[in-house]
Wavefront OBJ file of the C-alpha trace (Angstrom):
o trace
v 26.816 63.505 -6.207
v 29.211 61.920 -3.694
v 30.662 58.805 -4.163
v 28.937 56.881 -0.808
v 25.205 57.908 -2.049
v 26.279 56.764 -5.440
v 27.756 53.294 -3.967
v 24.622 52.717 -1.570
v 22.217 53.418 -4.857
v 24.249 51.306 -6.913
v 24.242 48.240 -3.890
v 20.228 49.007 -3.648
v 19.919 48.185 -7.142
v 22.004 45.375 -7.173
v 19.935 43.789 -4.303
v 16.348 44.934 -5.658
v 17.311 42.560 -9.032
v 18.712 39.846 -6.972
v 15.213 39.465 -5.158
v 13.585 39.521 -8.663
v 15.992 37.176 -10.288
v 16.578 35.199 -7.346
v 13.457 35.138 -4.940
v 13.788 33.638 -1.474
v 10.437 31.622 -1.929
v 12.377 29.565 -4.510
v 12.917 25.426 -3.684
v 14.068 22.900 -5.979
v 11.319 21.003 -7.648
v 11.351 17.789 -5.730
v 13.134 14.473 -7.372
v 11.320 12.731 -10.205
v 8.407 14.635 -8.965
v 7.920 12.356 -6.232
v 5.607 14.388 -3.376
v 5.282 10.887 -1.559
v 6.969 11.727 2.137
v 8.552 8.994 4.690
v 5.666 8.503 7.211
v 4.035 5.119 7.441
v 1.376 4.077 4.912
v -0.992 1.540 5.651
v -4.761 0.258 3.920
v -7.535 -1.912 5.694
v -8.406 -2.718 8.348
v -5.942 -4.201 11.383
v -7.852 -7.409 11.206
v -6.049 -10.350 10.474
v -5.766 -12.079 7.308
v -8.899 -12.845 5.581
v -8.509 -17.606 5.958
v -6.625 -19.253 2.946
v -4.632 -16.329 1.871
v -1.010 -17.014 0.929
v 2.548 -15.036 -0.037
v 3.713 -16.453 -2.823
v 6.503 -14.783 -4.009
v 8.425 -11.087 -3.629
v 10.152 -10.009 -6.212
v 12.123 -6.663 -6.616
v 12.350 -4.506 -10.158
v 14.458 -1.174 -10.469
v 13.258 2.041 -12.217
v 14.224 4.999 -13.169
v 13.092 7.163 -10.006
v 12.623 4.414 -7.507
v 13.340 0.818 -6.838
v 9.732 -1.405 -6.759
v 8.972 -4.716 -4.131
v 5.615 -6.387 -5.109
v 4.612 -9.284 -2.944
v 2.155 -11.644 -4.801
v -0.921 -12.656 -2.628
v -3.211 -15.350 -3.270
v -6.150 -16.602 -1.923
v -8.594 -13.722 -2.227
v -9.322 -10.680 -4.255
v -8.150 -8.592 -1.476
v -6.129 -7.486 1.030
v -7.392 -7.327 4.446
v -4.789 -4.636 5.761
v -1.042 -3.855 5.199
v 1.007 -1.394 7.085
v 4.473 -0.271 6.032
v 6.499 1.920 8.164
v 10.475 2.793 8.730
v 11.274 0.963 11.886
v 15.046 1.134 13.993
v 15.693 -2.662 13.360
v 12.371 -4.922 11.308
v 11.412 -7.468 14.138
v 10.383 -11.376 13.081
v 6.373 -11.571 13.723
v 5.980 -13.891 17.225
v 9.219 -13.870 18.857
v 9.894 -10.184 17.771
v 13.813 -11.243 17.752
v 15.436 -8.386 15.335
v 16.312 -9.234 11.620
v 19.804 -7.843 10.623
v 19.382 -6.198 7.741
v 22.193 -4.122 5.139
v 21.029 -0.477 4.883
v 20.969 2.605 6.256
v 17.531 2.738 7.012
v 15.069 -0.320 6.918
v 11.215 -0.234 6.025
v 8.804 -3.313 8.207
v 6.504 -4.521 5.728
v 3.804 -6.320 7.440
v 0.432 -7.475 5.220
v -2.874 -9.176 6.555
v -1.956 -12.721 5.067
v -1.856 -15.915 7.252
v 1.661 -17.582 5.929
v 3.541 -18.309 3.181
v 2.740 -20.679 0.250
v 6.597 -22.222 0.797
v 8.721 -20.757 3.051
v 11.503 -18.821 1.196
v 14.657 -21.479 1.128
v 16.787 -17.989 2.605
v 14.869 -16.131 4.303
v 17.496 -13.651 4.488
v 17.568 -13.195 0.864
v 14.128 -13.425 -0.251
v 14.917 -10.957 -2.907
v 17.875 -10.198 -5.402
v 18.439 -6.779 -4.959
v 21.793 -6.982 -6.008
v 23.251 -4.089 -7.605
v 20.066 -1.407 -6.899
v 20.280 2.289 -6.292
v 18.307 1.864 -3.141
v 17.558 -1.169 -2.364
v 20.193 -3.000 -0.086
v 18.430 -6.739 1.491
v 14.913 -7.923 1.303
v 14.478 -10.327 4.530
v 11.450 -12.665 5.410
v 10.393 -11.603 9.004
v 7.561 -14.553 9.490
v 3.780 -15.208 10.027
v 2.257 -15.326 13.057
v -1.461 -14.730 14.105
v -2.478 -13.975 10.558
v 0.173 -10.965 9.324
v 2.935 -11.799 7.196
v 5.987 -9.489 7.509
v 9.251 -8.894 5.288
v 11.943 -6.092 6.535
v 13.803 -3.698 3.621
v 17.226 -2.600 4.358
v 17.531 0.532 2.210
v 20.217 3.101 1.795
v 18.737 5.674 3.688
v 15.324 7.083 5.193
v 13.357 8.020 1.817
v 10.047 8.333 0.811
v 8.129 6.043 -0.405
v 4.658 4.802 -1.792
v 2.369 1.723 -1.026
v -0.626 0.656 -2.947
v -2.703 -2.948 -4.045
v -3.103 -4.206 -7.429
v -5.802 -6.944 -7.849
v -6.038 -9.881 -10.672
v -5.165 -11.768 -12.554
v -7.882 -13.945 -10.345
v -7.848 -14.370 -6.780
v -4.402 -12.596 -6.655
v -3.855 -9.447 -5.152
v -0.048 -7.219 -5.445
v 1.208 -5.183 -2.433
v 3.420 -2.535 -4.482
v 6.049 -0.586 -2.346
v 7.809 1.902 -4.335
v 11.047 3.200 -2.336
v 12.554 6.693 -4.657
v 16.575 6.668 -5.429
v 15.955 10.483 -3.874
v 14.385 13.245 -2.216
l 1 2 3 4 5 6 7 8 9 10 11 12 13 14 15 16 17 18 19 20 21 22 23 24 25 26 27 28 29 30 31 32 33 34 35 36 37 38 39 40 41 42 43 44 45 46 47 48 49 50 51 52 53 54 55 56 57 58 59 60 61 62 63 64 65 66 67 68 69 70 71 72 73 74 75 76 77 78 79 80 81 82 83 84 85 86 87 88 89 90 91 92 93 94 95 96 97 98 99 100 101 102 103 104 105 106 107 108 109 110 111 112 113 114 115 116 117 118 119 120 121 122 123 124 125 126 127 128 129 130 131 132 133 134 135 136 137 138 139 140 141 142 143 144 145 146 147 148 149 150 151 152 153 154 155 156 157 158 159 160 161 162 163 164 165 166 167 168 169 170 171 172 173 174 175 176 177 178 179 180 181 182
């Protein structure tokens, strides 16, 4: 046996185990097991808020996997609609002036809720998100017409998850879950 049939046998081989070891189908198992993509989420209908509903407070809470905003809502079980959606600058509700925001990226958060209980002392801080893995400025945007919007500066475009949490009472949670990762 010649050497070149020899060397094209032993390359043949080599390249029939790297498909078995190594198959081209393979991808990385996604981060944290987070399948939750970057499009906009939103619940309900695009009615208005439902009369006497009220933002009470936002707060902010890190994780493991993903950095957490909840904004409390009181006033009714219920949430009449919220959309959430990454936006090229988060625009104030009404005069639709843009809110500068840190981030790479920045999320519009806008819930069915006619104003809030006190207006946030900074609205350009209505948040401590000081020293987060994702998480870079939590801004009020304003109420107008019944919605209620805030803007999220993040780090960069990443996916995220929305849902509601109702109770204790007549207070209802908008949760927005933003992962560190892809």
């Amino acid at each position: 046996m010649s050497r070149t049939p020899l060397r094209l046998l032993v390359l043949a081989l080599a390249a029939a185990l790297a498909a078995v070891v190594l198959p081209a189908t393979a991808q990385a198992a996604p981060y944290c097991g987070i399948t939750w993509g970057s499009g906009a989420k939103q619940a309900g209908s695009s009615a208005p808020a439902i009369r006497g509903t009220e933002l009470t407070a936002v707060r902010a809470g890190q994780h493991a996997c993903y950095d957490r905003l909840v904004l409390d809502i009181t006033g009714s079980t219920r949430v009449a609609s919220y959309r959430v959606e990454y936006v090229p600058a988060v625009r104030a509700d009404g005069s639709g002036a843009v809110i500068p925001l840190r981030g790479g990226a920045f999320l519009q958060i806008t819930v069915g809720v006619n104003n809030y209980a006190r207006p946030p002392a900074n609205s350009g801080n209505v948040a401590d998100v000081s020293g987060f893995r994702t998480f870079r400025q939590v801004a009020g945007a304003g109420s107008f017409e019944g919605y209620t919007s805030e803007g999220l500066g993040v780090r960069a475009r990443l996916p995220f998850r929305v849902f509601t949490i109702s109770g204790p009472g007549s207070t209802v949670r908008v949760v927005l879950d933003v992962a560190h990762a892809w």
